[in-house]
Biopython code that builds the backbone (N, CA, C, O; Angstrom):
import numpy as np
from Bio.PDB.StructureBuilder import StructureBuilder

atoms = [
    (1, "UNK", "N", (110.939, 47.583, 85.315)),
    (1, "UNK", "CA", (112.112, 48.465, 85.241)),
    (1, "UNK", "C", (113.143, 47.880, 84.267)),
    (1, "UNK", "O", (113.658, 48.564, 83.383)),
    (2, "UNK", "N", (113.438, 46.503, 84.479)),
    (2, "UNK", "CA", (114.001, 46.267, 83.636)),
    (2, "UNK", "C", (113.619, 46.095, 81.841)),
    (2, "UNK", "O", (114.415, 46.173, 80.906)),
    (3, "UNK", "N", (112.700, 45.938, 81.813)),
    (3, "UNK", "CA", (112.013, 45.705, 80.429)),
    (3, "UNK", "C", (112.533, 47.346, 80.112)),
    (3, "UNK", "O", (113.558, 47.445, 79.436)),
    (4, "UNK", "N", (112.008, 48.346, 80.475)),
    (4, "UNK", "CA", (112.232, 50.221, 79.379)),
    (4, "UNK", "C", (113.966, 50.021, 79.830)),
    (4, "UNK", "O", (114.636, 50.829, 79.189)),
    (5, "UNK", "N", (114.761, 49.216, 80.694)),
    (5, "UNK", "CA", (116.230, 49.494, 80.245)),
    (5, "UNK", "C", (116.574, 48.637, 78.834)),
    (5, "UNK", "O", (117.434, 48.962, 78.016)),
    (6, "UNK", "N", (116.004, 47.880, 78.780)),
    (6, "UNK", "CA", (116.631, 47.034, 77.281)),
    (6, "UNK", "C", (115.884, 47.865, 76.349)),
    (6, "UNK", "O", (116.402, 48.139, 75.266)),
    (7, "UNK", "N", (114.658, 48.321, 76.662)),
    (7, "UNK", "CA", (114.040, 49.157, 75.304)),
    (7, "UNK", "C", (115.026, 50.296, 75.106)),
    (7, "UNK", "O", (115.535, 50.568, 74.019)),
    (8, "UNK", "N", (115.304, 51.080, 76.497)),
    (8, "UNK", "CA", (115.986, 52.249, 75.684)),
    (8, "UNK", "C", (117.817, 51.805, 75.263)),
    (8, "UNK", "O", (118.565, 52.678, 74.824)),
    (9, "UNK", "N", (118.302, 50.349, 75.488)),
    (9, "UNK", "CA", (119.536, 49.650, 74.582)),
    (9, "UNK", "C", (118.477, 49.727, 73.323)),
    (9, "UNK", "O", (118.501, 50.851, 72.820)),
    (10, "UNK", "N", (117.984, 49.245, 72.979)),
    (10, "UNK", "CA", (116.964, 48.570, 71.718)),
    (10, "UNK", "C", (116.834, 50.146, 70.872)),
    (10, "UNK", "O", (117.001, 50.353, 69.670)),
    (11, "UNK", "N", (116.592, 50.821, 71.613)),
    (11, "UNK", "CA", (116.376, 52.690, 71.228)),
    (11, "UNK", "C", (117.945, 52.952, 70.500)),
    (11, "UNK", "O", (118.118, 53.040, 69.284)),
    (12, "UNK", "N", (118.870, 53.037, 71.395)),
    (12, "UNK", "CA", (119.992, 53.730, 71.390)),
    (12, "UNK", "C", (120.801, 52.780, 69.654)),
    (12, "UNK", "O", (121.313, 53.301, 68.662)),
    (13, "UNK", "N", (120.594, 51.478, 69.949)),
    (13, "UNK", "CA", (121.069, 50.555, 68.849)),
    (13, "UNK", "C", (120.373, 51.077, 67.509)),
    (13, "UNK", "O", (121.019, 51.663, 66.640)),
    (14, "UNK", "N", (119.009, 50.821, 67.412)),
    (14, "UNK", "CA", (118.556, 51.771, 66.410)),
    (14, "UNK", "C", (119.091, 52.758, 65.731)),
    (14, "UNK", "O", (119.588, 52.601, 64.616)),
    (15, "UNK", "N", (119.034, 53.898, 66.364)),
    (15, "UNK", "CA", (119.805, 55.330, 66.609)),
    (15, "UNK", "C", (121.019, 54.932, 66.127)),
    (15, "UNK", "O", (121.005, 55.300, 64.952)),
    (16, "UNK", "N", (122.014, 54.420, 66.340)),
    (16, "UNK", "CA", (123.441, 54.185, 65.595)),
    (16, "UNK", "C", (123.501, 53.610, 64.241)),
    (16, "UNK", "O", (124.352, 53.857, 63.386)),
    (17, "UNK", "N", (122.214, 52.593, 64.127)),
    (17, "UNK", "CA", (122.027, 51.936, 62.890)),
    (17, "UNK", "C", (121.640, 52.577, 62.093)),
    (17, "UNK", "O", (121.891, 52.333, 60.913)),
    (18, "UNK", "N", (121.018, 53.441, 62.414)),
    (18, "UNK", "CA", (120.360, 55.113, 61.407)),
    (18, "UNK", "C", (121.273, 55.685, 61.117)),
    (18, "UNK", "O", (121.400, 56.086, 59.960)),
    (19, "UNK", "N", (122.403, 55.961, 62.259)),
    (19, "UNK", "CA", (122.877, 56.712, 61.741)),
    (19, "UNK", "C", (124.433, 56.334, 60.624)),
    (19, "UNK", "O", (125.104, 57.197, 60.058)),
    (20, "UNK", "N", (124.670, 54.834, 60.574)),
    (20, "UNK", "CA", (125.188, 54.514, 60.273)),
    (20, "UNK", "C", (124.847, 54.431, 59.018)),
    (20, "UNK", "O", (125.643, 54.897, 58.204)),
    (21, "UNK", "N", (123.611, 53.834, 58.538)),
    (21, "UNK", "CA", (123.245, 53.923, 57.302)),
    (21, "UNK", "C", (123.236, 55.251, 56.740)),
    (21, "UNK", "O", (123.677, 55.159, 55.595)),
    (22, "UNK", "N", (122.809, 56.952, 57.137)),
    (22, "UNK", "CA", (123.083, 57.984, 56.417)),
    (22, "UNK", "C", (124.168, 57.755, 56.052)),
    (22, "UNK", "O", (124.311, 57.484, 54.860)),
    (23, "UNK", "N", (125.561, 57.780, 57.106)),
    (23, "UNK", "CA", (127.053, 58.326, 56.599)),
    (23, "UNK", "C", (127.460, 56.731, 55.445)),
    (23, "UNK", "O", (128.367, 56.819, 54.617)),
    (24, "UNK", "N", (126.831, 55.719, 55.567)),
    (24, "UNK", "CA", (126.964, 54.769, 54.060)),
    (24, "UNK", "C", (126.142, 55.588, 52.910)),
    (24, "UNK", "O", (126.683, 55.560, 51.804)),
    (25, "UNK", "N", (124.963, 56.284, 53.001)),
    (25, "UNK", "CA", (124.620, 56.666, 51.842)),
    (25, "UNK", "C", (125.365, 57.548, 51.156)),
    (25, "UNK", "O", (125.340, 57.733, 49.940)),
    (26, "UNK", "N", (125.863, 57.953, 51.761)),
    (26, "UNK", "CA", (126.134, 59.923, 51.546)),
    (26, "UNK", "C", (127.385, 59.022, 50.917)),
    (26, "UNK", "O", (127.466, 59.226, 49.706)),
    (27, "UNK", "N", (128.221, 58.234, 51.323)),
    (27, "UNK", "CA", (129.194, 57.554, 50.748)),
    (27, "UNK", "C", (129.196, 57.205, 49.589)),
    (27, "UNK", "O", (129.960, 57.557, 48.690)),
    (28, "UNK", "N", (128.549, 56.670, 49.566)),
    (28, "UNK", "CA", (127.716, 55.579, 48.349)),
    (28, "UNK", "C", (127.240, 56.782, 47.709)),
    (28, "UNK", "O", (127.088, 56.461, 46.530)),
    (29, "UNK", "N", (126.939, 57.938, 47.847)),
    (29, "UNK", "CA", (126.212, 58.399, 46.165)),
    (29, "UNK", "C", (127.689, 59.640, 46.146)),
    (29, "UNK", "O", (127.714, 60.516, 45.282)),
    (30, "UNK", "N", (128.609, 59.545, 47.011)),
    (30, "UNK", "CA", (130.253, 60.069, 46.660)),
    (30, "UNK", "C", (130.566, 59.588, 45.702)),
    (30, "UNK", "O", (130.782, 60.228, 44.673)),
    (31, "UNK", "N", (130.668, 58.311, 45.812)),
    (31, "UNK", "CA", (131.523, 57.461, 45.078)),
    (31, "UNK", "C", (130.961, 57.506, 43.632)),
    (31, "UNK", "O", (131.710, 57.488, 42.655)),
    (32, "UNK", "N", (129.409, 57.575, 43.524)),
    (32, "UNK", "CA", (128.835, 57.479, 42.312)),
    (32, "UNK", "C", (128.523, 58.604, 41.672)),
    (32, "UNK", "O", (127.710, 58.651, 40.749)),
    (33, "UNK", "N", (129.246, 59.719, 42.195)),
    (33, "UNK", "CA", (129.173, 60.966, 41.505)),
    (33, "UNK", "C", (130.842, 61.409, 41.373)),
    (33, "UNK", "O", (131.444, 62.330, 40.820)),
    (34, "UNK", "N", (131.189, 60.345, 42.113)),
    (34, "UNK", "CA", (132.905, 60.725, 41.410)),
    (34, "UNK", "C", (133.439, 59.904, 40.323)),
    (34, "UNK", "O", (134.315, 60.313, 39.560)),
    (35, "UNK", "N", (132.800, 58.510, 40.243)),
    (35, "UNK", "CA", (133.138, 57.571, 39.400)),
    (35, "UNK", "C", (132.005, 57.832, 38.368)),
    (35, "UNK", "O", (131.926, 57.142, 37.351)),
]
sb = StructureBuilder()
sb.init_structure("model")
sb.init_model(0)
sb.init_chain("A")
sb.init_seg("    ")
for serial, (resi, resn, name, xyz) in enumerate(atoms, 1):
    if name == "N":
        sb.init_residue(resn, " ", resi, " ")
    sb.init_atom(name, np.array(xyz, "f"), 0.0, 1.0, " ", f" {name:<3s}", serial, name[0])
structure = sb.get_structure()
């Protein structure tokens, strides 16, 4: 039981890191289509 609760932390962390990296890209090719 405890092992699938840290997998689905391990899941959810992922998931933010994804989604963190889109909203840096989308940033990152802003910047390089404004500059």
């Amino acid at each position: 039981e405890r092992i699938s609760e840290i997998h689905g932390h391990i899941g959810e962390m992922i998931d933010e890191i994804e989604n963190f990296k889109e909203k840096f890209s989308s940033i990152e090719k802003k910047v390089k289509s404004d500059g």
